[in-house]
SEDOZA-106087 format. One record per residue (C-alpha): residue number from 1; x negated, y, z. Coordinates in pm, whole numbers. Layout:
! residues N
<site resi="NUM" u="X" v="Y" w="Z"/>
...
! end
This chain:
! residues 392
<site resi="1" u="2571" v="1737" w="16066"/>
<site resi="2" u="2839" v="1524" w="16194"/>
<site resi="3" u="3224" v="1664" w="16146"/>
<site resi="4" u="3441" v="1595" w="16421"/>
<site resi="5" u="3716" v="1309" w="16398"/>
<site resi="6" u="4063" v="1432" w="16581"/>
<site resi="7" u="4368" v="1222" w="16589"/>
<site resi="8" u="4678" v="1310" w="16377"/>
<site resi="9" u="4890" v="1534" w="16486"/>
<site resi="10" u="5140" v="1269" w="16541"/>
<site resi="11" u="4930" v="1102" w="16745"/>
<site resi="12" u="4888" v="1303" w="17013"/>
<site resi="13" u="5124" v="1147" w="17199"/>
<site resi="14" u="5090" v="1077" w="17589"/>
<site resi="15" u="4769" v="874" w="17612"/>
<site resi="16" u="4594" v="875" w="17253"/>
<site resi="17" u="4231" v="923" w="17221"/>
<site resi="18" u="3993" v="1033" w="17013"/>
<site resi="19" u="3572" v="1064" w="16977"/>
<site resi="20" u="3421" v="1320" w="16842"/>
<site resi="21" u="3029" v="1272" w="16722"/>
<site resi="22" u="2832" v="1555" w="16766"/>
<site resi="23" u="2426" v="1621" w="16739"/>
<site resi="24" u="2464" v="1661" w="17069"/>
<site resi="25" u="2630" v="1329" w="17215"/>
<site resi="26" u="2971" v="1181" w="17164"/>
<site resi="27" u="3260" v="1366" w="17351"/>
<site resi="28" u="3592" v="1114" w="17418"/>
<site resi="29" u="3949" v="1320" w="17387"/>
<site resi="30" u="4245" v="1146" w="17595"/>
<site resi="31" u="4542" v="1381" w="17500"/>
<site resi="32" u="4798" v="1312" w="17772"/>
<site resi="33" u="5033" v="1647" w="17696"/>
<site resi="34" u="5040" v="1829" w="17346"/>
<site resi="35" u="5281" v="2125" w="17267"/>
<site resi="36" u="5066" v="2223" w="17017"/>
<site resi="37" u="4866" v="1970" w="16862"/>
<site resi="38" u="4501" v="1904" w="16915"/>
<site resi="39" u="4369" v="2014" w="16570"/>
<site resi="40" u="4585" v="2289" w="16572"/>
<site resi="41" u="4453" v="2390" w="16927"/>
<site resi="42" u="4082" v="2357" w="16903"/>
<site resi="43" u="3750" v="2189" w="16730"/>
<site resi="44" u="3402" v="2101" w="16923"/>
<site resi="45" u="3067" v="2174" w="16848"/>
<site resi="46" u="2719" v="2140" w="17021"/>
<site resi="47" u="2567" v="2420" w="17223"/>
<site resi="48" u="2194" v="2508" w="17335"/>
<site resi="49" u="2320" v="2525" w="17723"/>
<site resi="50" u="2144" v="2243" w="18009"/>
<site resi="51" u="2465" v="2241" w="18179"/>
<site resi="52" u="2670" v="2191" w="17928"/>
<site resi="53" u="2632" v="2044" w="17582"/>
<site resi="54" u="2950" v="2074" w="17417"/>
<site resi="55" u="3182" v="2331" w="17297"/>
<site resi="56" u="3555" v="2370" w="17295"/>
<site resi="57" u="3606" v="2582" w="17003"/>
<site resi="58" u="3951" v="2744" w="17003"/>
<site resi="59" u="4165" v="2771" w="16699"/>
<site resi="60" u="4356" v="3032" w="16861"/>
<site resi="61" u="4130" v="3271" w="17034"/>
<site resi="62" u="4004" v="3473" w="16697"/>
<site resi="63" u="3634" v="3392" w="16847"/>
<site resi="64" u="3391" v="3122" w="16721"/>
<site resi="65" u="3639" v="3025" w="16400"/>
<site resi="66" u="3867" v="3316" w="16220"/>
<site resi="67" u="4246" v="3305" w="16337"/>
<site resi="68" u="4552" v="3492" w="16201"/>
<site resi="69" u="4686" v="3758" w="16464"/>
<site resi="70" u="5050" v="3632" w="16439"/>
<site resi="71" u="4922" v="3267" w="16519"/>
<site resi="72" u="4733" v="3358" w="16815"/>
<site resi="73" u="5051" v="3542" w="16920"/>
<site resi="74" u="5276" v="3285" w="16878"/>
<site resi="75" u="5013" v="3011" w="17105"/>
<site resi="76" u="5073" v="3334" w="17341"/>
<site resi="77" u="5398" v="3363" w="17389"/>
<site resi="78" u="5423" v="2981" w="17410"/>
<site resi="79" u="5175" v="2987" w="17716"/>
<site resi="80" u="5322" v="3274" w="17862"/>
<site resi="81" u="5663" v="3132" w="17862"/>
<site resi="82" u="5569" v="2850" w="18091"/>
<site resi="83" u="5501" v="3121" w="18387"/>
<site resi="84" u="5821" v="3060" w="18626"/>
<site resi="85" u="5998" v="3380" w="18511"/>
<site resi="86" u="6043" v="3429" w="18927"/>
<site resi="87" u="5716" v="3465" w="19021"/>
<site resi="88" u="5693" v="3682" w="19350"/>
<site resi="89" u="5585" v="4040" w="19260"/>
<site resi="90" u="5396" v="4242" w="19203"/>
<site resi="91" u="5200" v="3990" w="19004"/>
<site resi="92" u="4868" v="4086" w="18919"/>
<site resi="93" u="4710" v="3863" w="18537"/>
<site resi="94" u="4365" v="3845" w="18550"/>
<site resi="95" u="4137" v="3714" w="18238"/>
<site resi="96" u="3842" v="3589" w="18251"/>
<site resi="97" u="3537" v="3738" w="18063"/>
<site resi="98" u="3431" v="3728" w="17752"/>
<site resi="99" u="3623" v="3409" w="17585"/>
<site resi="100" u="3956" v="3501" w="17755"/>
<site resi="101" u="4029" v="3889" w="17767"/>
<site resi="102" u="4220" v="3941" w="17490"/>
<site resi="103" u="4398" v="3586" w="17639"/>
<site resi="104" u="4453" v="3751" w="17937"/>
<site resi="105" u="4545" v="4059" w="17809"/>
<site resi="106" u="4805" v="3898" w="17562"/>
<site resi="107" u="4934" v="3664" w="17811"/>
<site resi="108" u="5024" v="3976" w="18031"/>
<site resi="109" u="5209" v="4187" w="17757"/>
<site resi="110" u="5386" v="3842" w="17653"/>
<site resi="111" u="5490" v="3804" w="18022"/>
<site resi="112" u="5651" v="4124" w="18064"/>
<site resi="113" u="5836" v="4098" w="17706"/>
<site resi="114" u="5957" v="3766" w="17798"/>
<site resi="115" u="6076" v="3853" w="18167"/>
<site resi="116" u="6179" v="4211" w="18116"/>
<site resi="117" u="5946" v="4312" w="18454"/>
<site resi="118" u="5775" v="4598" w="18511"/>
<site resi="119" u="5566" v="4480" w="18834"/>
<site resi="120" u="5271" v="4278" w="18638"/>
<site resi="121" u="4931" v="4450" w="18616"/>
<site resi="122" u="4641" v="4300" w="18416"/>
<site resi="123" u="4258" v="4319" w="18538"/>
<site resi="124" u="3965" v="4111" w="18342"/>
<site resi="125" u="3619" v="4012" w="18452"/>
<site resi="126" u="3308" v="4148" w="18296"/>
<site resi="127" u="2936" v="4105" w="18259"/>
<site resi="128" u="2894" v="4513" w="18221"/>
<site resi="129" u="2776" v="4711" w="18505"/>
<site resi="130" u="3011" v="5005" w="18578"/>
<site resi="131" u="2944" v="5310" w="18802"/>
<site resi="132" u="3220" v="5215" w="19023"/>
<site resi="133" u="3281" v="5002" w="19311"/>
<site resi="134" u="3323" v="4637" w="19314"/>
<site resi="135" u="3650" v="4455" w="19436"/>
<site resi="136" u="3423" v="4094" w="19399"/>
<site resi="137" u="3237" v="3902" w="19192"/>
<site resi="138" u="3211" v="3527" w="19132"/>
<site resi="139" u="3012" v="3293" w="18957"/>
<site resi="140" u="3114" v="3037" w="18626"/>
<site resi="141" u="2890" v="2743" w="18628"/>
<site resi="142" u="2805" v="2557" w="18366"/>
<site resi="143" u="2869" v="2914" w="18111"/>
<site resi="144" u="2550" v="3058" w="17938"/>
<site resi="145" u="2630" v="3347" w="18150"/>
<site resi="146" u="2713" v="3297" w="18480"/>
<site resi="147" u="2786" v="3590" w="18691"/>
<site resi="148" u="3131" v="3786" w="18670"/>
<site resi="149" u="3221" v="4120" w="18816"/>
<site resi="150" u="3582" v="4252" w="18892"/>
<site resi="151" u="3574" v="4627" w="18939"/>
<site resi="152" u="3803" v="4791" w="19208"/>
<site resi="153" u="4096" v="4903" w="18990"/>
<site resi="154" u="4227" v="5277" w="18937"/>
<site resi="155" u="4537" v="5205" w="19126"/>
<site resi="156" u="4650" v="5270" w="19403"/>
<site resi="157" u="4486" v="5072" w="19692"/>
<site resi="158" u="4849" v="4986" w="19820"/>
<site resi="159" u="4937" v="4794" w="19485"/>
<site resi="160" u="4614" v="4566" w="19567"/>
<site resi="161" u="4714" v="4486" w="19862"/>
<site resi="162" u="5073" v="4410" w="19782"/>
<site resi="163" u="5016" v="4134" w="19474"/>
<site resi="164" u="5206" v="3832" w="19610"/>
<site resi="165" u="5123" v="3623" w="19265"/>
<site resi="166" u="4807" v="3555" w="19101"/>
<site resi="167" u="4814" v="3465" w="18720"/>
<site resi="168" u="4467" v="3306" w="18603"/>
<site resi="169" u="4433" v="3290" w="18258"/>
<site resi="170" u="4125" v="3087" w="18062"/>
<site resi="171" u="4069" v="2923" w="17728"/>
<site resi="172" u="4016" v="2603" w="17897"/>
<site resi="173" u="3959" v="2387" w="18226"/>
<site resi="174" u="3743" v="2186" w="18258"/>
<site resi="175" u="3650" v="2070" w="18650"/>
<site resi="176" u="3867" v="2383" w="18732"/>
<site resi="177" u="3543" v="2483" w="18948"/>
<site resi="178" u="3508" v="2857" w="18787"/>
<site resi="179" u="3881" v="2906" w="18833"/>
<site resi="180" u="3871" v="2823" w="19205"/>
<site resi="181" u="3598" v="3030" w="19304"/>
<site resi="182" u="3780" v="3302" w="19143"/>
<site resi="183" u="4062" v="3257" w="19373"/>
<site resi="184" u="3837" v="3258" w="19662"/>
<site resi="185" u="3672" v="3613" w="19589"/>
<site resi="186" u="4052" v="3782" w="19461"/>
<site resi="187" u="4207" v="3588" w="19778"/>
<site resi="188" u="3988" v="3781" w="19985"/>
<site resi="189" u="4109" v="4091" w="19919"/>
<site resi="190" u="4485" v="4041" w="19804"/>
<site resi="191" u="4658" v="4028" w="20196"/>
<site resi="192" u="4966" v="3975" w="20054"/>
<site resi="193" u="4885" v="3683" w="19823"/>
<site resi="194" u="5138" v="3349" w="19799"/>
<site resi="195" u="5091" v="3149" w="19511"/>
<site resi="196" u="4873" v="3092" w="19231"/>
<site resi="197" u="4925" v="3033" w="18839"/>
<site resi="198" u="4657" v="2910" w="18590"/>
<site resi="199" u="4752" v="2981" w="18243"/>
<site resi="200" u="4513" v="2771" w="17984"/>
<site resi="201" u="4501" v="2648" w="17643"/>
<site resi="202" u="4377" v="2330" w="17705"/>
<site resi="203" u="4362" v="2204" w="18027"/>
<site resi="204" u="4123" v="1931" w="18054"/>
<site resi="205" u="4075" v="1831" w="18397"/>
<site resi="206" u="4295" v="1514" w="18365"/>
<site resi="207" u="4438" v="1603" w="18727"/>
<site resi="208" u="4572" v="1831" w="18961"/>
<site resi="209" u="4276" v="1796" w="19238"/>
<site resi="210" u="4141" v="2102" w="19152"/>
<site resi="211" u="4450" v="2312" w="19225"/>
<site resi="212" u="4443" v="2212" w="19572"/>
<site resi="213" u="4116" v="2339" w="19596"/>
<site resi="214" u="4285" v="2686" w="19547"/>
<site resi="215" u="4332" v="2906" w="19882"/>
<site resi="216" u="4699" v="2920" w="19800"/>
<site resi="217" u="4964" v="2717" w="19684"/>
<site resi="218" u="4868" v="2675" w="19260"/>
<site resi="219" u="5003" v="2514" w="18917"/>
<site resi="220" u="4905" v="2494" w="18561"/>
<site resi="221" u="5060" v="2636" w="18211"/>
<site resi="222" u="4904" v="2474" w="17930"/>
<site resi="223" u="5008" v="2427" w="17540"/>
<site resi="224" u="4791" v="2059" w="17572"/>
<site resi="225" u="4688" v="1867" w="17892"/>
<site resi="226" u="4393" v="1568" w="17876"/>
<site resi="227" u="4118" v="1463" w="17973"/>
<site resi="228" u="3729" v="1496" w="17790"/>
<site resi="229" u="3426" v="1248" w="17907"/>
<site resi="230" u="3099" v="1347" w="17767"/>
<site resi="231" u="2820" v="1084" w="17629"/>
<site resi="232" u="2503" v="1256" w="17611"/>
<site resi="233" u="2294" v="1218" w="17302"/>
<site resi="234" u="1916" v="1268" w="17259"/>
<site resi="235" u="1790" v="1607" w="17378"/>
<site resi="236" u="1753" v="1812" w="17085"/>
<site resi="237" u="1511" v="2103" w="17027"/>
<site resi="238" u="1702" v="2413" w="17086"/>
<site resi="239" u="1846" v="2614" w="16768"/>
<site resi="240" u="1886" v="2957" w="16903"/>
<site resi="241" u="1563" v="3112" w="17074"/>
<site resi="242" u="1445" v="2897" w="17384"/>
<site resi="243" u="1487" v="3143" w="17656"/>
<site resi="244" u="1811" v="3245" w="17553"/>
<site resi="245" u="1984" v="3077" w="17839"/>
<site resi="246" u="1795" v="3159" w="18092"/>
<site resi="247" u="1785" v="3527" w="17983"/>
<site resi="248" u="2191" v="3526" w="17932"/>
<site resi="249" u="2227" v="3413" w="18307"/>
<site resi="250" u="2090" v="3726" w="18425"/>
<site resi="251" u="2160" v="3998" w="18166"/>
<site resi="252" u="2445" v="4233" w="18266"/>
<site resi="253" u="2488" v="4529" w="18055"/>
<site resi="254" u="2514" v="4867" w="18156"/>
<site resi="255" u="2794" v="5084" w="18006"/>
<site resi="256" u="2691" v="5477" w="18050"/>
<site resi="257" u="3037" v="5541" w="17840"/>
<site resi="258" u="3331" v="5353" w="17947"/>
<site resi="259" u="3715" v="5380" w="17856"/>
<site resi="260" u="3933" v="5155" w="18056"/>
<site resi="261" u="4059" v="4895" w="17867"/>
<site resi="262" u="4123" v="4684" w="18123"/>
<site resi="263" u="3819" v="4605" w="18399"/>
<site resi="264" u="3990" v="4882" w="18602"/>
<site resi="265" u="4311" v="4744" w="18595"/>
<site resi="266" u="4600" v="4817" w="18386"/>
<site resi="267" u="4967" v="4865" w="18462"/>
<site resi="268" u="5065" v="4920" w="18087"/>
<site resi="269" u="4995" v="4789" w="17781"/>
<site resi="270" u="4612" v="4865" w="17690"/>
<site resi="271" u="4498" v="4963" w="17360"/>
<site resi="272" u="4782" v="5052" w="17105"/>
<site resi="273" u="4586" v="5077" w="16804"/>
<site resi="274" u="4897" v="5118" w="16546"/>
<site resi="275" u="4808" v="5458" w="16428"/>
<site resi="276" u="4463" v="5337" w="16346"/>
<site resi="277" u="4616" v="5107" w="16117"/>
<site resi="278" u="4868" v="5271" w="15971"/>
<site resi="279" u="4575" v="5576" w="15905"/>
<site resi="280" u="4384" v="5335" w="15706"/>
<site resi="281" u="4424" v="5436" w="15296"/>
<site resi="282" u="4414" v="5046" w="15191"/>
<site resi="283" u="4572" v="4863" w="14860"/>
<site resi="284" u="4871" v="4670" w="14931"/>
<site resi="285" u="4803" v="4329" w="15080"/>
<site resi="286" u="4414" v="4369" w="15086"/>
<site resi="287" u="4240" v="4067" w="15250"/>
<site resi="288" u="4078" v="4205" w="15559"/>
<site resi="289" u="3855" v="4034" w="15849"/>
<site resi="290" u="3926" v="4245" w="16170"/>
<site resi="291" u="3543" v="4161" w="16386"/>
<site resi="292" u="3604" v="4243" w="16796"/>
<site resi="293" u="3293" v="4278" w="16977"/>
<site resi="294" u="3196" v="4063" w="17297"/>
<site resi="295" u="3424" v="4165" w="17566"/>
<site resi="296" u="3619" v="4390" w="17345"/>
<site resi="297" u="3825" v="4170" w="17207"/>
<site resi="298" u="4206" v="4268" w="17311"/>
<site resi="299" u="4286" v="4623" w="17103"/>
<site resi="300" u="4130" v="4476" w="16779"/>
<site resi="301" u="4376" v="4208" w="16791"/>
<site resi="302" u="4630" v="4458" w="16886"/>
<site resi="303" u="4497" v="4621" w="16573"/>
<site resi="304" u="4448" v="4314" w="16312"/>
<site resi="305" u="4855" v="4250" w="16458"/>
<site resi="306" u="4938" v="4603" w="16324"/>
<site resi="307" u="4781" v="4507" w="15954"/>
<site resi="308" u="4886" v="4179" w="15959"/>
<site resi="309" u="5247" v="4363" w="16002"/>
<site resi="310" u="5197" v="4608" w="15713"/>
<site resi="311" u="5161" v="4297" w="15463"/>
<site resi="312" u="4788" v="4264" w="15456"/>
<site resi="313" u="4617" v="3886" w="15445"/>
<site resi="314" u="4405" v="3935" w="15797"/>
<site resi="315" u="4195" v="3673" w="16040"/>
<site resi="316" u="4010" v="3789" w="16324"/>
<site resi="317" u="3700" v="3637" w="16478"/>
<site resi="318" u="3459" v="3801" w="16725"/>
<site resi="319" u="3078" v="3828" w="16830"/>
<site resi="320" u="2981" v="3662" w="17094"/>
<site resi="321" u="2677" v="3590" w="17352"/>
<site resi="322" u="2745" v="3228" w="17307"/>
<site resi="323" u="2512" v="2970" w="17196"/>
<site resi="324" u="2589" v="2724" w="16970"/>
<site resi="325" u="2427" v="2487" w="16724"/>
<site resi="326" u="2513" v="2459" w="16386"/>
<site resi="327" u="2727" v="2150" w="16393"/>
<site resi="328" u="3096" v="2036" w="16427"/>
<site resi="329" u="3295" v="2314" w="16407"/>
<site resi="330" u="2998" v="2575" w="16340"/>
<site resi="331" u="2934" v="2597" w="16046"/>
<site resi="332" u="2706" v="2891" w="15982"/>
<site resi="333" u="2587" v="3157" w="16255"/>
<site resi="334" u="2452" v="3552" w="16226"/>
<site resi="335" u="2214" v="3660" w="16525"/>
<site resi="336" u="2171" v="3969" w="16568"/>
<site resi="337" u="2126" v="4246" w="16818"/>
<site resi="338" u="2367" v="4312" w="17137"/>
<site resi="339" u="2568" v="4638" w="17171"/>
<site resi="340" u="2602" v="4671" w="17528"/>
<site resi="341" u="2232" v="4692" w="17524"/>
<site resi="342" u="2119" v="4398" w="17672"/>
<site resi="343" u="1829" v="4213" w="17542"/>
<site resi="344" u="2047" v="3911" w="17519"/>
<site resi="345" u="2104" v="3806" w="17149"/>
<site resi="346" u="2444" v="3756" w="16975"/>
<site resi="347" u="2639" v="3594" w="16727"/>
<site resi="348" u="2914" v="3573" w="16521"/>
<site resi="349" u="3015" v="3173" w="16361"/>
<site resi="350" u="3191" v="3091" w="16070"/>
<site resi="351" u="3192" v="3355" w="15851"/>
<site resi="352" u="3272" v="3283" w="15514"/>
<site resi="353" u="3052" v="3548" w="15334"/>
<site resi="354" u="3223" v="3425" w="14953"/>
<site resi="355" u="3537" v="3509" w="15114"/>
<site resi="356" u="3604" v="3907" w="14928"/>
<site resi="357" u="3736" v="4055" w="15224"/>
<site resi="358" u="3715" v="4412" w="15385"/>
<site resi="359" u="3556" v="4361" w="15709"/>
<site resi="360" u="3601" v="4612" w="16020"/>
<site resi="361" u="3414" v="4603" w="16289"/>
<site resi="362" u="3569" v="4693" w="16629"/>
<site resi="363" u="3355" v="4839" w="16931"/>
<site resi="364" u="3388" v="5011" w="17262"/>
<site resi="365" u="3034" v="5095" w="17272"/>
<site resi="366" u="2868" v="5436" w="17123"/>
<site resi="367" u="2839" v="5490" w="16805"/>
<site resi="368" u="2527" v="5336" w="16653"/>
<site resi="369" u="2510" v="5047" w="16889"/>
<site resi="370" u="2675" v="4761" w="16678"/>
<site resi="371" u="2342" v="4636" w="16527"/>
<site resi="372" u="2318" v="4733" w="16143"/>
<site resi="373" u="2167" v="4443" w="16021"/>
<site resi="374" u="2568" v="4284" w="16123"/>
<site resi="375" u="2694" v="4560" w="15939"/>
<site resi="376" u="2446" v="4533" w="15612"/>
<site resi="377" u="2545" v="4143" w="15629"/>
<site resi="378" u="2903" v="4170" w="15667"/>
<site resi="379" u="2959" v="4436" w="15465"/>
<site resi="380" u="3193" v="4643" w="15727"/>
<site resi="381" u="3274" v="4946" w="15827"/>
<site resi="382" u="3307" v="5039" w="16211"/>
<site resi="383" u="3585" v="5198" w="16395"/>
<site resi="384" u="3441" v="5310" w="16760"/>
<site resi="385" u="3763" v="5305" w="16971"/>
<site resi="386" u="3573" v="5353" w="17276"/>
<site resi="387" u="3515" v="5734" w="17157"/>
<site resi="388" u="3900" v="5781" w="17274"/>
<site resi="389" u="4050" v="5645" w="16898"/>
<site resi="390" u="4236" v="5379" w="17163"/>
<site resi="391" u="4186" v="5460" w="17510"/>
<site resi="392" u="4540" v="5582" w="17605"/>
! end
C-alpha cells in the first residue's frame, strides 16, 4: 500500500503540485486556490470503478474517513459564505445524492443563518424509488451509481415555478459534466430561473468551461480550486465483488416507509435531532462515533452537532455504496448488507475498531434493516429516526 504524498500546507500556494501514488496509477494535484488547505480538505484512494479509478476522499464530509461535527460546520459556513448574499429569490439548494446531502443540506441552513432570508428551500437527489411523481432525473457519469431522481416537492407548485436562483452543491468537480446535466433537467422545469451557483469543496476542473455549458448564467464557491491529471497504473483485480459496479448502476431502492427529510423539498430546517441527544443517559464527555446511513446522512450530523455541544469527544463517518480499495486513504473496509434493500453491497472505511467508543447508528429505514452483522462489528446501538424520532 502506497500512502499518499500532499504538499505542506504552506505550499499550497497558487500553482504548487503534488503526486500522489496509488495501486491504482499516479494522480498529479496542481493547487491553484486554497482557503483551506489540501490535507486539511481531502486524501485519495483507489476505487474498483472502469470509469474512474481514483477517489477524492473528503476530510470534511463525515463519509469515507471520521470528521468532527464542528469541523465540518465550520468548512460549511466557509463555503456557504461565498454565495453572493443577493442572490435573486426564491433560491432553491439542491444536493446531490449520496456524498453531498448532508453538504447540501448544511450549506442551505448556513445560507439562511448567514443572510438572514427566509426564501431558500433545499431539495436533494436520490437513488430510492418513492411513490410519488418525478420533477426529473439525470444521470452522474463516471459514479458507481449513475442514475439520480428528484421527486416533485410538497410545495406548492407556484414556489417551483418561481425559483429565480439555483444553488448546486457537490463534494467535488471534476469535468463539471454531472453538474451540468443537472441544470439541464431542473432548468426545464424552473420558468423563472436566472442564474446558477455551484457550491463545492474542491473544485477541480482547472477552468471555467464547464460553467458555460450551464443553461443559465453560472459561477463557482469553493474552499480550494486546481486541477487533477490521472496516470493510469496496471489494471488490478478488483477488491470488492466483481459485479458490484455493474449491479450499483442499476439498483435503486424502494422505500415502502418514507419521512421527508429532504427529497420532497424542504422550506425549513430538516431533522432537529436535539432532544434525541439531550434524551441520551451518557457519562460526561463519553467518546462517541455517530454512523449515518447512505443517503441519510444530514439529521445524524445535526445530531453528532448536538453531542459534540453537550461536551462529548464525537466523529462521524457514514456507510456508503461506494467502492474502494484498500489503499491511500482507506485503510480498512466492513461490507455488509444494504438497508434500503437493494442487493447492492455496502461499506463503511476507516473505522478504528481499538478506538473505545460508543457507536450509534443512524437510519431512516425500518427497524431491522441496518444489517446486524454492522451492528455485532461495531458494537452500536441504533436509533431509527425514520419511525417519526426526527421527521418534524
Amino acid at each position: 500500500m502506497h500512502a499518499p504524498h500532499f504538499a505542506a500546507p504552506g505550499d499550497t500556494q497558487s500553482g504548487a503540485e503534488t503526486a500522489i501514488t496509488l495501486t491504482s496509477g499516479v494522480l498529479r494535484a496542481r493547487i491553484d486556490r486554497a482557503d483551506w488547505p489540501l490535507d486539511a480538505l481531502c486524501d485519495f484512494a483507489a476505487r474498483d470503478n472502469p470509469r474512474r479509478a481514483f477517489l477524492v476522499v473528503s476530510r470534511l464530509l463525515g463519509r469515507h474517513i471520521p470528521a468532527r461535527p464542528s469541523t465540518m460546520r465550520a468548512s460549511v459556513r466557509d463555503l456557504a459564505a461565498q454565495l453572493p448574499a443577493d442572490l435573486p429569490g426564491p433560491v432553491l439548494v439542491v444536493g446531490l445524492a449520496e456524498t453531498a446531502i448532508c453538504l447540501g443540506q448544511s450549506v442551505h441552513e448556513s445560507y439562511r443563518a448567514l443572510t438572514g432570508r427566509d426564501d431558500v428551500a433545499f431539495l436533494h437527489s436520490t437513488r430510492q424509488l418513492l411513490d410519488h411523481p418525478l420533477l426529473c432525473r439525470f444521470e452522474e457519469p463516471h459514479s458507481h451509481a449513475s442514475t439520480h431522481l428528484i421527486y416533485r416537492p410538497l410545495w406548492d407548485e407556484a414556489l417551483t415555478r418561481s425559483f429565480r436562483s439555483l444553488v448546486l452543491v457537490d463534494d467535488e468537480v471534476s469535468t463539471g459534466t454531472t453538474l451540468a446535466n443537472l441544470a439541464a433537467a431542473l432548468a426545464a422545469e424552473l420558468p423563472a430561473l436566472e442564474t446558477i451557483r455551484v457550491a463545492t469543496l474542491a473544485d477541480w476542473s482547472g477552468s471555467t468551461v464547464w460553467l458555460d455549458r450551464m443553461p443559465h448564467p453560472a459561477a463557482c464557491a469553493s474552499l480550494l480550486s486546481g486541477k487533477l491529471a490521472w496516470e493510469a497504473g496496471t489494471p488490478l483485480p478488483p477488491e470488492t465483488a466483481p459485479d458490484n459496479f455493474d449491479r450499483a448502476a442499476l439498483a435503486l431502492g424502494t422505500m415502502e416507509r418514507h419521512h421527508n427529510f429532504g427529497r420532497l423539498g424542504r422550506t425549513d430546517i430538516a431533522g432537529d435531532a436535539d432532544h434525541l441527544a439531550d434524551e441520551l443517559d451518557l457519562p460526561p464527555a463519553s467518546r462517541i462515533r455517530v454512523v449515518a446511513t447512505g443517503e441519510f446522512t444530514y439529521p445524524p450530523f445535526r445530531f453528532a452537532e448536538r453531542l459534540e455541544a453537550l461536551g462529548h469527544d464525537v466523529v462521524v463517518q457514514s456507510t456508503t455504496r461506494s467502492p474502494a480499495r484498500i489503499d491511500g486513504a482507506i485503510r480498512s473496509r466492513l461490507r455488509f448488507g444494504d438497508n434500503y434493500g437493494t442487493a447492492v453491497p455496502n461499506h463503511i472505511y476507516n473505522v478504528d475498531l481499538a478506538d473505545p467508543r460508543l457507536t450509534i447508528i443512524c437510519h431512516e429505514t425500518p427497524a431491522g434493516s441496518v444489517d446486524p452483522a454492522l451492528v455485532a462489528a461495531l458494537d452500536a446501538m441504533t436509533i431509527d429516526f425514520g419511525g417519526g424520532a426526527c421527521s418534524s
